[in-house]
PASEBA-1860 file (N, C-alpha, C; in nm, 3 decimals):
! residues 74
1> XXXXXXXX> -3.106/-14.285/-9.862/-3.097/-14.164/-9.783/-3.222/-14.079/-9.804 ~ -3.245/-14.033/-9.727/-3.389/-13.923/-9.665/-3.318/-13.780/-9.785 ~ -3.446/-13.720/-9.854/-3.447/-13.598/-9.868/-3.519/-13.487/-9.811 ~ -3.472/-13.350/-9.776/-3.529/-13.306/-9.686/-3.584/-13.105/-9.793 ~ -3.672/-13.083/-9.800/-3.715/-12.983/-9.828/-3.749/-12.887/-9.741 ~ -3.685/-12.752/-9.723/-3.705/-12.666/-9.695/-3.775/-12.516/-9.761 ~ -3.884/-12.488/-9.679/-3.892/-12.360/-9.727/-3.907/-12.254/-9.694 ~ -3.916/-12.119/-9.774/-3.924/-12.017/-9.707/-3.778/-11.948/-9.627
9> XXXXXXXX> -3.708/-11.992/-9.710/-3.541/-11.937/-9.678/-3.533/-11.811/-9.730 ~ -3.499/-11.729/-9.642/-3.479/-11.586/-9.686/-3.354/-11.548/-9.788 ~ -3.368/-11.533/-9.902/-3.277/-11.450/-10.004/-3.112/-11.420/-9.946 ~ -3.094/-11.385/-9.800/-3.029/-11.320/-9.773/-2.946/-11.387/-9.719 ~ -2.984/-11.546/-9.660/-2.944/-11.626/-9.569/-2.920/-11.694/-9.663 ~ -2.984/-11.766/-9.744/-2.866/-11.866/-9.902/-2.775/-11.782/-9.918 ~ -2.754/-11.641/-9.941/-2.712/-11.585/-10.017/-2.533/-11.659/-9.922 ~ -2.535/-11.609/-9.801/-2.439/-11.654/-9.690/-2.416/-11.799/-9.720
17> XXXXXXXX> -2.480/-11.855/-9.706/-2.457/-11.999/-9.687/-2.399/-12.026/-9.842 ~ -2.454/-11.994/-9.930/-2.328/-12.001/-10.080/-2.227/-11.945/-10.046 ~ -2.188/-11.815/-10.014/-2.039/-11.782/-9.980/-1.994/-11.854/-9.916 ~ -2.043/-11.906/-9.811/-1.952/-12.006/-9.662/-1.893/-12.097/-9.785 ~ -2.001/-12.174/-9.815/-1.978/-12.264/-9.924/-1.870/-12.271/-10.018 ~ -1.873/-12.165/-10.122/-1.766/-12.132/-10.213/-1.653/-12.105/-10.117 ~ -1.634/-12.021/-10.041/-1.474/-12.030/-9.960/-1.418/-12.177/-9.961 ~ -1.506/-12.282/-9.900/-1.494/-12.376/-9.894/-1.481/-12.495/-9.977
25> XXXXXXXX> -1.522/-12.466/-10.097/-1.477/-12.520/-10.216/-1.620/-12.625/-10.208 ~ -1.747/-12.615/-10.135/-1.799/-12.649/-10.151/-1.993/-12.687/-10.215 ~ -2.047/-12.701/-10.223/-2.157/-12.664/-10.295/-2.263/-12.598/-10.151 ~ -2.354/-12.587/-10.179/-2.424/-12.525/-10.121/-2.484/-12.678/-10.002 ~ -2.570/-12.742/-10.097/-2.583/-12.870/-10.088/-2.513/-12.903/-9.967 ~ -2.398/-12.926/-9.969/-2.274/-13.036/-9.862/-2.258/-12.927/-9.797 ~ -2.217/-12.820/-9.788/-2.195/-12.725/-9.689/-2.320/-12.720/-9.524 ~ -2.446/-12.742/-9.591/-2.572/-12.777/-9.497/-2.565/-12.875/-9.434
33> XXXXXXXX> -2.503/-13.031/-9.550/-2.506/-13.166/-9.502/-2.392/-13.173/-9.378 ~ -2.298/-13.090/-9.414/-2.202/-13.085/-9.331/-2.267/-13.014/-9.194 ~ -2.335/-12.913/-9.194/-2.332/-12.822/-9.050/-2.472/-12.898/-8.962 ~ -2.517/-12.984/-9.050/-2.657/-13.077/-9.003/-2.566/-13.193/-8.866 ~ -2.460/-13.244/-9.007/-2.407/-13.355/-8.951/-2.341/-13.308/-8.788 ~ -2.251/-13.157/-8.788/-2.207/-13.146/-8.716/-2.292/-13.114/-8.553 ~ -2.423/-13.043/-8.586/-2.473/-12.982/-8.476/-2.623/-13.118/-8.435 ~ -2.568/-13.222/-8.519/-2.620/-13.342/-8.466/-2.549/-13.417/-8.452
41> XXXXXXXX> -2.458/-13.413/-8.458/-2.327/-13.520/-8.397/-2.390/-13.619/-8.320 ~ -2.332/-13.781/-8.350/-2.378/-13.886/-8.255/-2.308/-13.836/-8.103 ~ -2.385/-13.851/-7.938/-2.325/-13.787/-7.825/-2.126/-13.904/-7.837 ~ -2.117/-13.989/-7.890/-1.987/-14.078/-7.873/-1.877/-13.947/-7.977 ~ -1.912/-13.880/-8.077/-1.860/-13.787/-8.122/-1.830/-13.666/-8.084 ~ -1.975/-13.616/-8.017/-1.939/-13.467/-7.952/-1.826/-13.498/-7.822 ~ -1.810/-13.605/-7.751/-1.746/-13.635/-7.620/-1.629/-13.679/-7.628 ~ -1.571/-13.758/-7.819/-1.448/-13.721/-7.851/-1.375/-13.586/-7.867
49> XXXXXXXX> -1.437/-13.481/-7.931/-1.421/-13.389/-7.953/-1.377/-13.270/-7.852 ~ -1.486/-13.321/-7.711/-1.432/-13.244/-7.573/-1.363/-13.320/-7.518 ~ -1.291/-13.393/-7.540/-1.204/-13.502/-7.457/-1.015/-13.435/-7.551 ~ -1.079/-13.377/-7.678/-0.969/-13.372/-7.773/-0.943/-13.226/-7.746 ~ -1.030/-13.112/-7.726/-0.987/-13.008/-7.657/-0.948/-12.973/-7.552 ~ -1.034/-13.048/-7.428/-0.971/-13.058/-7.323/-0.786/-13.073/-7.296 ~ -0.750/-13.160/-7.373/-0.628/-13.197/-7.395/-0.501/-13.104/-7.387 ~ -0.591/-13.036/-7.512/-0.467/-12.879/-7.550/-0.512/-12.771/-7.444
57> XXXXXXXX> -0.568/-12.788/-7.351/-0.616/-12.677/-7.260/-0.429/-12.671/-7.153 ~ -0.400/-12.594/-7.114/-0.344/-12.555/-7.062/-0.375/-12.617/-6.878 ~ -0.272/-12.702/-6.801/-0.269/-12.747/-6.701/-0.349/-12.579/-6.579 ~ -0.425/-12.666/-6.478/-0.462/-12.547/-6.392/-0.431/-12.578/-6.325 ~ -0.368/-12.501/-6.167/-0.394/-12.547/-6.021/-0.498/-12.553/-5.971 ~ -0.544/-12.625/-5.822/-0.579/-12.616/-5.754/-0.676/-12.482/-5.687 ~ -0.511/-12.429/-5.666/-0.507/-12.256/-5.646/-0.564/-12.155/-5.744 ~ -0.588/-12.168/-5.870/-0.616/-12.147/-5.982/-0.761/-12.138/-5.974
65> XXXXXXXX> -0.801/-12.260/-5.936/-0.945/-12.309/-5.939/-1.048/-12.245/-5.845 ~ -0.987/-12.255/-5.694/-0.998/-12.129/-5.608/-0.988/-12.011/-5.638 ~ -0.932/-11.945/-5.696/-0.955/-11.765/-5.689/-1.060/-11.775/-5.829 ~ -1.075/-11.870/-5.872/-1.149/-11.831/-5.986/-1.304/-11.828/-5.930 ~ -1.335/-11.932/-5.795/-1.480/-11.936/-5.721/-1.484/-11.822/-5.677 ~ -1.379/-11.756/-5.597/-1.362/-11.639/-5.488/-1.398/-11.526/-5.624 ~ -1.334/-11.546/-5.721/-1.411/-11.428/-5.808/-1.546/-11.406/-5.856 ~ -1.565/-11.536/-5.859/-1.742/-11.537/-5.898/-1.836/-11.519/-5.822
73> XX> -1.779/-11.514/-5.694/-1.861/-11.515/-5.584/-1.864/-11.348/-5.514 ~ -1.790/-11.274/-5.556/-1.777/-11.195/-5.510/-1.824/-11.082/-5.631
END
């Protein structure tokens, strides 16, 4: 595995990213590896993920779909 060095992180912004971390029971370290992994997601992952929200979305009409153009348009 690749190591990656960063610098020039502002004081104020670790400081956050340790709290996120500690809530989370996790190190500072994996908390990054984690938000790397997520906002690079392979595209077969991000398209499970909207396929898995989509799901719990609430059925629309037709009719629904219409006043929602007629509102934007107006």
């Amino acid at each position: 595995m690749a190591t990656i060095t960063i610098r020039n992180i502002p004081d104020d912004l670790v400081e956050r990213i340790k709290s996120v971390a500690r809530g989370k029971g996790r190190s500072m370290e994996q908390e990054l590896r984690e938000l790397l992994k997520a906002r690079y997601a392979h595209r077969s992952q991000i398209l499970a993920r909207t396929r898995e929200r989509w799901e719990k979305l609430p059925p629309v009409t037709p009719q629904e779909i219409h006043g929602w153009k007629e509102e934007g348009r107006s």
